[in-house]
CHARMM-style PDB file with segment names, atoms N, HN, CA, C and O in Angstrom:
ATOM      1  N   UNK     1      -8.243 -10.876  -8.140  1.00  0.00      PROA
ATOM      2  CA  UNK     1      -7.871 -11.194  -6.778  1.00  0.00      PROA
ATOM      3  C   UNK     1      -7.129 -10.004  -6.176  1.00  0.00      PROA
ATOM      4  O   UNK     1      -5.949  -9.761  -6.429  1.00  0.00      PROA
ATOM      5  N   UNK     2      -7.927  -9.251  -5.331  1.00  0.00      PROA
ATOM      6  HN  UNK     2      -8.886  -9.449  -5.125  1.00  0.00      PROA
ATOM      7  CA  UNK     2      -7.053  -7.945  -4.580  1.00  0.00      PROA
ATOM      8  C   UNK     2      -6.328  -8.893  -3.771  1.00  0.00      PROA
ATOM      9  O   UNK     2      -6.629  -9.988  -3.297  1.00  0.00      PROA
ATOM     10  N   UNK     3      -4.866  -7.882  -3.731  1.00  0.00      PROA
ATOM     11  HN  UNK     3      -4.622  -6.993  -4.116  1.00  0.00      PROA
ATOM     12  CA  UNK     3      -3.900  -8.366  -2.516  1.00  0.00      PROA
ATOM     13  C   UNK     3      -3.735  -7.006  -1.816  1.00  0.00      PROA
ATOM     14  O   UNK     3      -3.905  -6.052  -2.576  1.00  0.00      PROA
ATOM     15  N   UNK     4      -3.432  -6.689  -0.493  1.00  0.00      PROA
ATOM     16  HN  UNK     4      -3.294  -7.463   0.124  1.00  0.00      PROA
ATOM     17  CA  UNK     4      -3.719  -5.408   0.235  1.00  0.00      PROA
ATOM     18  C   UNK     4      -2.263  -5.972   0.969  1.00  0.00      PROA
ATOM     19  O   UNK     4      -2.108  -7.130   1.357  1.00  0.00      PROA
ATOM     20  N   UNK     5      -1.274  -4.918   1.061  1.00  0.00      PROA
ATOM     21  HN  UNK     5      -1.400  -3.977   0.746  1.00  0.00      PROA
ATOM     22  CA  UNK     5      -0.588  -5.125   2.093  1.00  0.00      PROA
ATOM     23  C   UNK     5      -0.199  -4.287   3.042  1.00  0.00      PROA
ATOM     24  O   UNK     5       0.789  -3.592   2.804  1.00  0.00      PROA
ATOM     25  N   UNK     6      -0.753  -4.184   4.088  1.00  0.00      PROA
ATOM     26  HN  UNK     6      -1.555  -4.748   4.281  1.00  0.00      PROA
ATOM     27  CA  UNK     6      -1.023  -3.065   5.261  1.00  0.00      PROA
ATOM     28  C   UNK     6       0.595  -3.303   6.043  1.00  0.00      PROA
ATOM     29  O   UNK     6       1.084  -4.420   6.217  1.00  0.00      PROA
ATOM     30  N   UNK     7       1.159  -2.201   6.386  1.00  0.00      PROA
ATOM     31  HN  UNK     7       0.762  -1.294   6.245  1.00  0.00      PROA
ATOM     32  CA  UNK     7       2.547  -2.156   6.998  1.00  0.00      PROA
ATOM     33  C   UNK     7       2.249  -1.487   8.519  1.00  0.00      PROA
ATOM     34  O   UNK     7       1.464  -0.547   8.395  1.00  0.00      PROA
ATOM     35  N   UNK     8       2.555  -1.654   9.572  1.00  0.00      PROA
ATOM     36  HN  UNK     8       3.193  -2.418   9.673  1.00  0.00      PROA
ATOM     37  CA  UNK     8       2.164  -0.968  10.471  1.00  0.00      PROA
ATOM     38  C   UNK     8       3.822  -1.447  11.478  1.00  0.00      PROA
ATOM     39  O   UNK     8       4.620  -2.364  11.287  1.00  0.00      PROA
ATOM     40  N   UNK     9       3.788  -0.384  12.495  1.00  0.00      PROA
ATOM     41  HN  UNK     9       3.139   0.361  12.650  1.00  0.00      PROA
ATOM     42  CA  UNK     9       4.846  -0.812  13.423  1.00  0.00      PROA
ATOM     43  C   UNK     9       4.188  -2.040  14.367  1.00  0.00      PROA
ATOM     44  O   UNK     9       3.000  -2.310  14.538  1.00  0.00      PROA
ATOM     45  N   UNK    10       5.445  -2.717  14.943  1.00  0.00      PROA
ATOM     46  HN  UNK    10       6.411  -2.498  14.804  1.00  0.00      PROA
ATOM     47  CA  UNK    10       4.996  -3.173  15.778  1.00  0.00      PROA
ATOM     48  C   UNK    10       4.741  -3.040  17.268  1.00  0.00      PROA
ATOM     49  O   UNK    10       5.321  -3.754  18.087  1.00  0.00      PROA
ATOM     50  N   UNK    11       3.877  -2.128  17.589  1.00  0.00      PROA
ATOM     51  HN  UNK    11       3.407  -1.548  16.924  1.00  0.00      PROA
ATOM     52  CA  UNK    11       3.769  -1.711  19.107  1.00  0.00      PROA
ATOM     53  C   UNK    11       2.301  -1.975  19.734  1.00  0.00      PROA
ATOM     54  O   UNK    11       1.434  -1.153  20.030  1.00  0.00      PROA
ATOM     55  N   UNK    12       2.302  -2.977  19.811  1.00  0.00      PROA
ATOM     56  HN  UNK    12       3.007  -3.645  19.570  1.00  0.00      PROA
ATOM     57  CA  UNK    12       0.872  -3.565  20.820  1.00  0.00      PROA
ATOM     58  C   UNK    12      -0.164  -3.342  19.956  1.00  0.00      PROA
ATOM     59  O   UNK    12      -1.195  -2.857  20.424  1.00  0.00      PROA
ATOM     60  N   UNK    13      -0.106  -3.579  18.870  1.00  0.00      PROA
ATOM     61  HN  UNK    13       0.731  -3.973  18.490  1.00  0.00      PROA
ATOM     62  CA  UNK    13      -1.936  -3.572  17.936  1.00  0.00      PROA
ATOM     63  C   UNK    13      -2.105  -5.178  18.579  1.00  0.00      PROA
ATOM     64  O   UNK    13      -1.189  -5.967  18.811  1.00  0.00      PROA
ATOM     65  N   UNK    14      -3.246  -5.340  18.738  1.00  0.00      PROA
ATOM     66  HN  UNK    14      -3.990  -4.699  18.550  1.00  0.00      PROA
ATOM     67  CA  UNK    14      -4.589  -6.548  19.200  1.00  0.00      PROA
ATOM     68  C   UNK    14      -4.634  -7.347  18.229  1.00  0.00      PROA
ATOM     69  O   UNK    14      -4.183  -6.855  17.194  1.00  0.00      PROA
ATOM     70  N   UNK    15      -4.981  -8.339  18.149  1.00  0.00      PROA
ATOM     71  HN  UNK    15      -5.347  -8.739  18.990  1.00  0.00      PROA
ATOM     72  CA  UNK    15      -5.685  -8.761  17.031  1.00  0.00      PROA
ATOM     73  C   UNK    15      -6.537  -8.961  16.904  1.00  0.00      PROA
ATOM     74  O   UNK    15      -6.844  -9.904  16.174  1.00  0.00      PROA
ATOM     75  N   UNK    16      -7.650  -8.051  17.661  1.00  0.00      PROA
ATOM     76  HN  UNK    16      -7.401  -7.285  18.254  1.00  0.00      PROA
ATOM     77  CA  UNK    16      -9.277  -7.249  17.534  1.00  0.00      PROA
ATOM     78  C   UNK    16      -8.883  -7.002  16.753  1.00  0.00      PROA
ATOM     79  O   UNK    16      -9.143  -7.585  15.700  1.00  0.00      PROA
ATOM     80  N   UNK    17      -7.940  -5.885  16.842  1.00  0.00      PROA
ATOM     81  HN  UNK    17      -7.729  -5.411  17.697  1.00  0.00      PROA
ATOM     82  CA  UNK    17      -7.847  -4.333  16.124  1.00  0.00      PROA
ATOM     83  C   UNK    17      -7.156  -4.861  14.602  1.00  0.00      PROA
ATOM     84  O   UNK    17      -7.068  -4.068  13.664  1.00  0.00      PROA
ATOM     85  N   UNK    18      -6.654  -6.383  14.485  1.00  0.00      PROA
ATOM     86  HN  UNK    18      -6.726  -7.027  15.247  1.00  0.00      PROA
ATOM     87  CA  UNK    18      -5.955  -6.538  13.082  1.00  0.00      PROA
ATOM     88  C   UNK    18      -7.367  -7.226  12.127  1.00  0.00      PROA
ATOM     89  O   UNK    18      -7.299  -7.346  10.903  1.00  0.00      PROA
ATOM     90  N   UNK    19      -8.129  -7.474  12.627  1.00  0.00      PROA
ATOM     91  HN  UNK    19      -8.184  -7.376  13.620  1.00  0.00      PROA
ATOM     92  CA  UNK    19      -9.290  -8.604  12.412  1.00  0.00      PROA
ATOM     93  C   UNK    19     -10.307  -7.134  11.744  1.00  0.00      PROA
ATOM     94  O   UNK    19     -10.859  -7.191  10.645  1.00  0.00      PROA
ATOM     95  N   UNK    20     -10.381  -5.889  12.675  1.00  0.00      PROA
ATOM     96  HN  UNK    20      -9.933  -5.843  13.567  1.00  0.00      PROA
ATOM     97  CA  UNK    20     -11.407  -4.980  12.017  1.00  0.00      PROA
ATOM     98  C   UNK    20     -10.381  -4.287  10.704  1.00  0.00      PROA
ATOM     99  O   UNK    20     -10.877  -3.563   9.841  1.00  0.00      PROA
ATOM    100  N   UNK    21      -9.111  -4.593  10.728  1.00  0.00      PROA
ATOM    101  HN  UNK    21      -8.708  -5.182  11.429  1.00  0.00      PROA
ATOM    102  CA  UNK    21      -8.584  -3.551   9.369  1.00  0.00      PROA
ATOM    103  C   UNK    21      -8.883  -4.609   8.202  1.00  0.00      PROA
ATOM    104  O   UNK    21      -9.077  -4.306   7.025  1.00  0.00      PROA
ATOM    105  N   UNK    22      -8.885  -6.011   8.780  1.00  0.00      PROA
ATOM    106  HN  UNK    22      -8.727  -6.258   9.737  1.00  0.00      PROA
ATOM    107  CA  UNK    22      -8.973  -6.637   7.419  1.00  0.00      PROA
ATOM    108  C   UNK    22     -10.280  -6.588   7.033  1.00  0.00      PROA
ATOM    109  O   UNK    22     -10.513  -6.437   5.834  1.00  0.00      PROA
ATOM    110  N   UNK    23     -11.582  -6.729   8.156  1.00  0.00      PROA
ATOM    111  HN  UNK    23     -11.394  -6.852   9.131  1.00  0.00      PROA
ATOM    112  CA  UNK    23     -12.857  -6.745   7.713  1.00  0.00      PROA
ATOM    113  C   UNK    23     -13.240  -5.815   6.933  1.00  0.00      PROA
ATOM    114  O   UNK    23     -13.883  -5.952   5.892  1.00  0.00      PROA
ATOM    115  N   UNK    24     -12.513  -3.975   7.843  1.00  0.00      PROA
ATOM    116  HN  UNK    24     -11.991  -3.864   8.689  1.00  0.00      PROA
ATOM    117  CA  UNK    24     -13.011  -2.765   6.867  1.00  0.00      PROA
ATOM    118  C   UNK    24     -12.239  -2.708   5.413  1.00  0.00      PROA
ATOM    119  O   UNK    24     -12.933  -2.309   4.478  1.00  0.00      PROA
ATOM    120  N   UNK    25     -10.811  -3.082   5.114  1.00  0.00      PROA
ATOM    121  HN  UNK    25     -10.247  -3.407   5.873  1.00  0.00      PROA
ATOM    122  CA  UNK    25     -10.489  -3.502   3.586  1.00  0.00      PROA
ATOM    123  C   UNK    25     -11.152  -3.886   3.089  1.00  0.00      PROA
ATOM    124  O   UNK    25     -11.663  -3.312   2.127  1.00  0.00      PROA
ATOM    125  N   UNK    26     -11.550  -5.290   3.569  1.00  0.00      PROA
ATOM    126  HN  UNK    26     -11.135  -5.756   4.350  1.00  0.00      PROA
ATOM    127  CA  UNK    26     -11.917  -6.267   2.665  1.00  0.00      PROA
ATOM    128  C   UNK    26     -13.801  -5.626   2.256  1.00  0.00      PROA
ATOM    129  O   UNK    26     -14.135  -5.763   1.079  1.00  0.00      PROA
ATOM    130  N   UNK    27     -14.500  -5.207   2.901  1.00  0.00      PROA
ATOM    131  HN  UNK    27     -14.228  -5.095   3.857  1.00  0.00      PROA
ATOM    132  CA  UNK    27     -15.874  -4.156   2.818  1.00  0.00      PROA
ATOM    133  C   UNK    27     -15.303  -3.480   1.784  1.00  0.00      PROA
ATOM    134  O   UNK    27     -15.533  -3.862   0.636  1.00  0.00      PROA
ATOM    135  N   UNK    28     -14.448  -2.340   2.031  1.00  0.00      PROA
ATOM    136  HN  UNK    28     -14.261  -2.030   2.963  1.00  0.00      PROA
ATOM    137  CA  UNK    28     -14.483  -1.215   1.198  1.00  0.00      PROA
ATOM    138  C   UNK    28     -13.906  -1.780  -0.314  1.00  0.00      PROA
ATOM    139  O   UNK    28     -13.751  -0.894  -1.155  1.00  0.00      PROA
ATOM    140  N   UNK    29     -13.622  -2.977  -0.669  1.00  0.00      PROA
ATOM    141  HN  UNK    29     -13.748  -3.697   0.014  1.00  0.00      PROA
ATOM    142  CA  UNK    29     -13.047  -3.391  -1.850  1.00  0.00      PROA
ATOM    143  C   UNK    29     -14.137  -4.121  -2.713  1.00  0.00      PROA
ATOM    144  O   UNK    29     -14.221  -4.307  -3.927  1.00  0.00      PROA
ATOM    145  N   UNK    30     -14.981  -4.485  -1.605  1.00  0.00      PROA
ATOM    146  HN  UNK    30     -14.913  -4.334  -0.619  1.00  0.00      PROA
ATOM    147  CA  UNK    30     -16.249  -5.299  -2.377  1.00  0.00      PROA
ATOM    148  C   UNK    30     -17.396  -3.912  -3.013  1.00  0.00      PROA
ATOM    149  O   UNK    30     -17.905  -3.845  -4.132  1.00  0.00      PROA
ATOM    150  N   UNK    31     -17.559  -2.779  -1.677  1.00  0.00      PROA
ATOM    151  HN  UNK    31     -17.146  -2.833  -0.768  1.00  0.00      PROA
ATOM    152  CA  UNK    31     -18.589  -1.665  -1.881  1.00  0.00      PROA
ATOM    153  C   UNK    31     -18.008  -0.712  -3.188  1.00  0.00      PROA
ATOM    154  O   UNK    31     -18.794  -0.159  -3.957  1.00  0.00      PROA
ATOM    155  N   UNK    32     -16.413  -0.592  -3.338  1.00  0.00      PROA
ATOM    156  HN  UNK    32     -15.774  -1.041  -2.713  1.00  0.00      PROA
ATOM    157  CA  UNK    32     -16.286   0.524  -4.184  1.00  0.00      PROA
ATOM    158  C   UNK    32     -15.782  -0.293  -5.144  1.00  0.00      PROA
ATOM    159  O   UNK    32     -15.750   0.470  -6.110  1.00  0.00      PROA
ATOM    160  N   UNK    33     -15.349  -1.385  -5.536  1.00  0.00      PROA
ATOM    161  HN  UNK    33     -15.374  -2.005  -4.752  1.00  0.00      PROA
ATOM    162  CA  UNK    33     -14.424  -2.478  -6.540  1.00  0.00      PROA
ATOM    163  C   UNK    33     -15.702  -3.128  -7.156  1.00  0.00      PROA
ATOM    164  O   UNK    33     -16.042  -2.992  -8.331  1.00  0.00      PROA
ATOM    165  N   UNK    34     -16.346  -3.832  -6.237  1.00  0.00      PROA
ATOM    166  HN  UNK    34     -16.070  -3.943  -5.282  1.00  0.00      PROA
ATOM    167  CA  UNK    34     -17.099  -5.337  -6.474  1.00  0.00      PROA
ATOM    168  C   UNK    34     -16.539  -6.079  -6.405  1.00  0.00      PROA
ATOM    169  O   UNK    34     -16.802  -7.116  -7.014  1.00  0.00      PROA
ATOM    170  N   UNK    35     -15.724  -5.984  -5.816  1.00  0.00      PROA
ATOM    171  HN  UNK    35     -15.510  -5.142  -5.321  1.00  0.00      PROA
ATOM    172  CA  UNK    35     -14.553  -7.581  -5.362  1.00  0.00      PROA
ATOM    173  C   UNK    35     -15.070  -8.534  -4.832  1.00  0.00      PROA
ATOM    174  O   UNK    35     -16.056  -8.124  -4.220  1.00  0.00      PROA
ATOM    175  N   UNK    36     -14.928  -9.826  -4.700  1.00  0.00      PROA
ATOM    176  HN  UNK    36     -14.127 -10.159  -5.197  1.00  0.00      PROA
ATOM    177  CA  UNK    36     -15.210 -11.414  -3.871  1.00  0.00      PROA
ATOM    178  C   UNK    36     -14.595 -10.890  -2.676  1.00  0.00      PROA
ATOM    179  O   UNK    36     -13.483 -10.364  -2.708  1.00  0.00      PROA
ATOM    180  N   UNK    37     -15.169 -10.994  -1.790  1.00  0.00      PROA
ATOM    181  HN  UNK    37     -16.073 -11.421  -1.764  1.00  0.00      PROA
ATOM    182  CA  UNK    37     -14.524 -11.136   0.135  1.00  0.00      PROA
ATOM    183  C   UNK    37     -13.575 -12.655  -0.664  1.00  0.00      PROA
ATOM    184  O   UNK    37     -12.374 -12.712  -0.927  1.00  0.00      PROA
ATOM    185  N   UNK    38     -14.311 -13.390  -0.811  1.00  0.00      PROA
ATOM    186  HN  UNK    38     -15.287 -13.344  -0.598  1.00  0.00      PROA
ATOM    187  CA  UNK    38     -13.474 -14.664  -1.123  1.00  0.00      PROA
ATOM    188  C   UNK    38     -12.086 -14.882  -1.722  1.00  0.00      PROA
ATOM    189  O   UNK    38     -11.244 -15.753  -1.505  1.00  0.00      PROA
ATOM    190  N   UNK    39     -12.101 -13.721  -2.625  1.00  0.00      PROA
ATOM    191  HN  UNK    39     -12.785 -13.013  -2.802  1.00  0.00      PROA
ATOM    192  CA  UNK    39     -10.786 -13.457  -3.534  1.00  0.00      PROA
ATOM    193  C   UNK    39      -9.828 -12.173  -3.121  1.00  0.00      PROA
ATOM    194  O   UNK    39      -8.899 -11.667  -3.751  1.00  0.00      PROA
ATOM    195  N   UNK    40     -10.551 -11.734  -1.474  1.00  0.00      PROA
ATOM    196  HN  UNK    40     -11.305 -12.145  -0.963  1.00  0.00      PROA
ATOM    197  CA  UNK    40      -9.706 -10.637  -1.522  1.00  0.00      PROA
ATOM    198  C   UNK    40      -8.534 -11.546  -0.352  1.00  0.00      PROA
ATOM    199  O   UNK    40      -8.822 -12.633   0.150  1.00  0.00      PROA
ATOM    200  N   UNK    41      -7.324 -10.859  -0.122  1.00  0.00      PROA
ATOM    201  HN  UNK    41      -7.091  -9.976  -0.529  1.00  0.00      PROA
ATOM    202  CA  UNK    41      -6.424 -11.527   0.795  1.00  0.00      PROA
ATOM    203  C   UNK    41      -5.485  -9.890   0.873  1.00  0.00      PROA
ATOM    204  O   UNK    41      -5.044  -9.189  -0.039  1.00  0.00      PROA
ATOM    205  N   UNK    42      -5.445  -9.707   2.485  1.00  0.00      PROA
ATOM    206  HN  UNK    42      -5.803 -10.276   3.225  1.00  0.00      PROA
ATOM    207  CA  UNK    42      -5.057  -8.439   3.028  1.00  0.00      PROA
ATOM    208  C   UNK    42      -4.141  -9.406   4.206  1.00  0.00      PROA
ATOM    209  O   UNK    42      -4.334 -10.363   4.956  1.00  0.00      PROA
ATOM    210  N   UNK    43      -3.345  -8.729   3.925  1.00  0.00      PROA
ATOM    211  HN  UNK    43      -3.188  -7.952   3.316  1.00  0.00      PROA
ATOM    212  CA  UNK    43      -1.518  -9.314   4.860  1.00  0.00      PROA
ATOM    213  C   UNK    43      -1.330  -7.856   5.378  1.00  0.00      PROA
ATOM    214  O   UNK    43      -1.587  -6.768   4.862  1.00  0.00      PROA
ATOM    215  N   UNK    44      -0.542  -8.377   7.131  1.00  0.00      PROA
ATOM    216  HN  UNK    44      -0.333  -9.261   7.550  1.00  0.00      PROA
ATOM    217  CA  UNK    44      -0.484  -7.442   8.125  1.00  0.00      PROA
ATOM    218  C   UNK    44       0.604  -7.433   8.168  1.00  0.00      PROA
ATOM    219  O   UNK    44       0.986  -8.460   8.730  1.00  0.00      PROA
ATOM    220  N   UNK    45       1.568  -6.685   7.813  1.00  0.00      PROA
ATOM    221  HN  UNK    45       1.258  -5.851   7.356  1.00  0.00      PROA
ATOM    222  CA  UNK    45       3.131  -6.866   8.139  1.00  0.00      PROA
ATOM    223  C   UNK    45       3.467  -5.900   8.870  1.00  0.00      PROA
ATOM    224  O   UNK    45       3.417  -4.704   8.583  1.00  0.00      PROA
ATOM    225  N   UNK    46       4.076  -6.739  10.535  1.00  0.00      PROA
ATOM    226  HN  UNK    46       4.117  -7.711  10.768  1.00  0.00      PROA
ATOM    227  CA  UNK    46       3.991  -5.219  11.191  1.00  0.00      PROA
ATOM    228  C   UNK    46       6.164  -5.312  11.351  1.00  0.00      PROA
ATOM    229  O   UNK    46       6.995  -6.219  11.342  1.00  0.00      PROA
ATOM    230  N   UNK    47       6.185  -4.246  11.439  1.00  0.00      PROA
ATOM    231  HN  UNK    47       5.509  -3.509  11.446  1.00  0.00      PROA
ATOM    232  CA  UNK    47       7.775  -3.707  11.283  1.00  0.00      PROA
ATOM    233  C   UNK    47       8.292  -3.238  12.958  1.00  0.00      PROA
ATOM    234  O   UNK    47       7.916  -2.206  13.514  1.00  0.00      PROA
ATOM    235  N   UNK    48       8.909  -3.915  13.355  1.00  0.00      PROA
ATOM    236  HN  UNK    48       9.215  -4.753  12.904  1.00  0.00      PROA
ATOM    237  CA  UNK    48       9.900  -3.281  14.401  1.00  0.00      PROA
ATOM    238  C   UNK    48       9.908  -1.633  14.242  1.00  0.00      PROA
ATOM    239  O   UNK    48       9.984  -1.170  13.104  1.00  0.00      PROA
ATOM    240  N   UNK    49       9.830  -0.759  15.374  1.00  0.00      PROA
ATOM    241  HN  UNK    49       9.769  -1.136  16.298  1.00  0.00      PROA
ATOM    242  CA  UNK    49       9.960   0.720  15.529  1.00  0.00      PROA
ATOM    243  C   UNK    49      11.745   0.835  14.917  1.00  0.00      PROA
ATOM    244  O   UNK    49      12.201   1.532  14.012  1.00  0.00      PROA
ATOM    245  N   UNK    50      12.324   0.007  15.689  1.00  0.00      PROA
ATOM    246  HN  UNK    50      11.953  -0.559  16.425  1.00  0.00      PROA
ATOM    247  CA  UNK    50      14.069   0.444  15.096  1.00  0.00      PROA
ATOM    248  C   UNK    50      14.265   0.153  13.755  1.00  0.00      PROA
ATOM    249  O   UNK    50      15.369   0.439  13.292  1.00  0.00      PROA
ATOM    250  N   UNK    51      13.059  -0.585  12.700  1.00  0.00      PROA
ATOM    251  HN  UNK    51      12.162  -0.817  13.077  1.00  0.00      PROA
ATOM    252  CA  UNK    51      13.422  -1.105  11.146  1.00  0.00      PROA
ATOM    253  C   UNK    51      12.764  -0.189  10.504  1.00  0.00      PROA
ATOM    254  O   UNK    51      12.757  -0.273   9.276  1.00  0.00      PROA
ATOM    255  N   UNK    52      11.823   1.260  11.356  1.00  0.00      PROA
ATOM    256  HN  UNK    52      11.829   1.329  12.353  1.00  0.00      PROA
ATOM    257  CA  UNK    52      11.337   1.547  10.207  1.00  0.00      PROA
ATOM    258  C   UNK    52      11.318   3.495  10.552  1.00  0.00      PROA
ATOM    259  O   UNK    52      10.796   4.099  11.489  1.00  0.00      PROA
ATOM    260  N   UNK    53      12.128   4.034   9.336  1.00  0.00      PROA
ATOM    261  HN  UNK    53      12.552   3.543   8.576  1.00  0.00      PROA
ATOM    262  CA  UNK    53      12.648   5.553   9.879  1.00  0.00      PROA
ATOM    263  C   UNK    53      11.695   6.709   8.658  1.00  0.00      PROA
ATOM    264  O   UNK    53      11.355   6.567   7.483  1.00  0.00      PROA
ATOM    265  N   UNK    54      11.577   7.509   9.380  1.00  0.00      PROA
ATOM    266  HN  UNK    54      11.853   7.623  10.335  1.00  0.00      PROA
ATOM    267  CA  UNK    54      10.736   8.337   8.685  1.00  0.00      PROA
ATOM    268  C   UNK    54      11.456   9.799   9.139  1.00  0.00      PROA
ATOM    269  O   UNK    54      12.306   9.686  10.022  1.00  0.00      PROA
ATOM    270  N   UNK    55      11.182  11.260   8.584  1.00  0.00      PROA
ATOM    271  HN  UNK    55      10.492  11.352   7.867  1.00  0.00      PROA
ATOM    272  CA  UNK    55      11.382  12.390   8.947  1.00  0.00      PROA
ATOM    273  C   UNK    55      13.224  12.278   9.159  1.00  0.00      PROA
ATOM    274  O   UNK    55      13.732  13.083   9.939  1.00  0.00      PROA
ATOM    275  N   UNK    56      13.733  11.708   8.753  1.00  0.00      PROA
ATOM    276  HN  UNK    56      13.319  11.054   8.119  1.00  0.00      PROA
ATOM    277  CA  UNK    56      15.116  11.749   8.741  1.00  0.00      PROA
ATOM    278  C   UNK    56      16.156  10.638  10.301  1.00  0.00      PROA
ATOM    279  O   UNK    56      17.298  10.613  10.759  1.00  0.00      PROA
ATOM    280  N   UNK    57      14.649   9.825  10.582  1.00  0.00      PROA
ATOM    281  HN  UNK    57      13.722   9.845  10.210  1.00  0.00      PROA
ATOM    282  CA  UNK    57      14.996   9.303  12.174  1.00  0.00      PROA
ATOM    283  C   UNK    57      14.444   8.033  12.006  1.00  0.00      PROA
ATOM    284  O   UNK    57      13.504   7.806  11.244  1.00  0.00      PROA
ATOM    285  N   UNK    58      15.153   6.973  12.884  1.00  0.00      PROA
ATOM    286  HN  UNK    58      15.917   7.157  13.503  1.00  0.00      PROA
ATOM    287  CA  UNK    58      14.278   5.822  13.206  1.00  0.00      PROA
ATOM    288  C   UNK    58      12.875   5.881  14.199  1.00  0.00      PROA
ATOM    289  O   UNK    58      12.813   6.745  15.075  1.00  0.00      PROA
ATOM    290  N   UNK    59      11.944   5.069  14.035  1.00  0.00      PROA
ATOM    291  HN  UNK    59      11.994   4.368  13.323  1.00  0.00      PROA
ATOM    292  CA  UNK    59      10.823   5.449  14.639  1.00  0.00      PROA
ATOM    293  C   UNK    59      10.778   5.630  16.396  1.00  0.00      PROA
ATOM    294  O   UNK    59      10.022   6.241  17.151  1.00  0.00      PROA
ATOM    295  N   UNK    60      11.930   4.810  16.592  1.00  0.00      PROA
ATOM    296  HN  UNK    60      12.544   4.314  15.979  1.00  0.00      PROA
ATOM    297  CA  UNK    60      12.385   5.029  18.218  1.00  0.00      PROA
ATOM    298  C   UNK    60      12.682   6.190  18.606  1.00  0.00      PROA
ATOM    299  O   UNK    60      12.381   6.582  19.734  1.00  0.00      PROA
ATOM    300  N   UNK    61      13.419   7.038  17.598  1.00  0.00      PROA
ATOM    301  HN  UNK    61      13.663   6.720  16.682  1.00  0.00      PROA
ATOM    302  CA  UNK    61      14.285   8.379  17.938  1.00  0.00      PROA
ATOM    303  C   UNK    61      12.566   9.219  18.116  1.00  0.00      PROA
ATOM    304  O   UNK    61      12.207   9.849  19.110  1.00  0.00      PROA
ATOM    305  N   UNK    62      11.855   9.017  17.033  1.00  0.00      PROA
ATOM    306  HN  UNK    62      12.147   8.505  16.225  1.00  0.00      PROA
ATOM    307  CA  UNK    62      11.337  10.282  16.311  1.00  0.00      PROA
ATOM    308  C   UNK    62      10.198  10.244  17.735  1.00  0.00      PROA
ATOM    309  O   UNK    62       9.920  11.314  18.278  1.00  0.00      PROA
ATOM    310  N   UNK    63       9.586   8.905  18.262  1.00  0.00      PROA
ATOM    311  HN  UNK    63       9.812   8.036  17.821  1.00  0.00      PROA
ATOM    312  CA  UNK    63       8.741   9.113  19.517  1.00  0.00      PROA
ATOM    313  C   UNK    63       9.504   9.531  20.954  1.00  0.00      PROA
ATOM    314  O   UNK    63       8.891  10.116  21.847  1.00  0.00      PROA
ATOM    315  N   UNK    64      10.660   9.227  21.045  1.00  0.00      PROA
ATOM    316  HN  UNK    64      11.159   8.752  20.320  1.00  0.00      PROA
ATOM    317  CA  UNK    64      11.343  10.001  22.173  1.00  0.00      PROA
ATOM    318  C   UNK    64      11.468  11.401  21.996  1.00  0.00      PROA
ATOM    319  O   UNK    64      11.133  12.127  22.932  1.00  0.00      PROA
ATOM    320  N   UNK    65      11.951  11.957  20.811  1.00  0.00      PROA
ATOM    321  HN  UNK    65      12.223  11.367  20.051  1.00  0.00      PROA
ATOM    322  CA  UNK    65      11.849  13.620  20.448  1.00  0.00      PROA
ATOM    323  C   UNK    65      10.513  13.868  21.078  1.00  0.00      PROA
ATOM    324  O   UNK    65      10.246  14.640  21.999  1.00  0.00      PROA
ATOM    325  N   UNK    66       9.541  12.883  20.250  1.00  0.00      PROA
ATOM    326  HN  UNK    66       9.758  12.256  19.502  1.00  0.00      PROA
ATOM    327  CA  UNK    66       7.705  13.536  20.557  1.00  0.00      PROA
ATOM    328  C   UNK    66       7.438  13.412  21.817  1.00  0.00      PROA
ATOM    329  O   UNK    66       6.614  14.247  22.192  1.00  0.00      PROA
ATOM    330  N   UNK    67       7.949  12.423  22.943  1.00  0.00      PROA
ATOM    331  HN  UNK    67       8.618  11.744  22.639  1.00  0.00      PROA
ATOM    332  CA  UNK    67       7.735  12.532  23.978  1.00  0.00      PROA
ATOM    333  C   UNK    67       7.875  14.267  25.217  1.00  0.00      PROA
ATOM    334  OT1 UNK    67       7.580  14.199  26.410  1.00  0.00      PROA
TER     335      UNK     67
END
């Protein structure tokens, strides 16, 4: 049973756009694994920009710098 757990911020992803990451996981686990679609289960956990810091900054700081 694959478990996939995709982390992403939370800033306006669709849930088109959450529906094709699980479809293309859940593909690429059956084409290169042989996994069950049935047995695979891929969780979207998306993180607040202020909970999640990278490059020495919270993700708020680091896109205002990039701005």
């Amino acid at each position: 049973m694959p478990y996939v757990d995709v982390r992403i911020t939370k800033d306006g992803v669709t849930a088109e756009q959450k529906a094709r990451i699980v479809r293309e996981i859940t593909k690429t686990l059956q084409d290169v694994l042989g996994k069950e679609p049935e047995r695979t289960h891929i969780v979207i956990d998306e993180v607040k920009e202020e909970n999640w810091g990278f490059a020495g900054m919270l993700t708020t700081e680091y896109r205002k710098r990039k701005a």
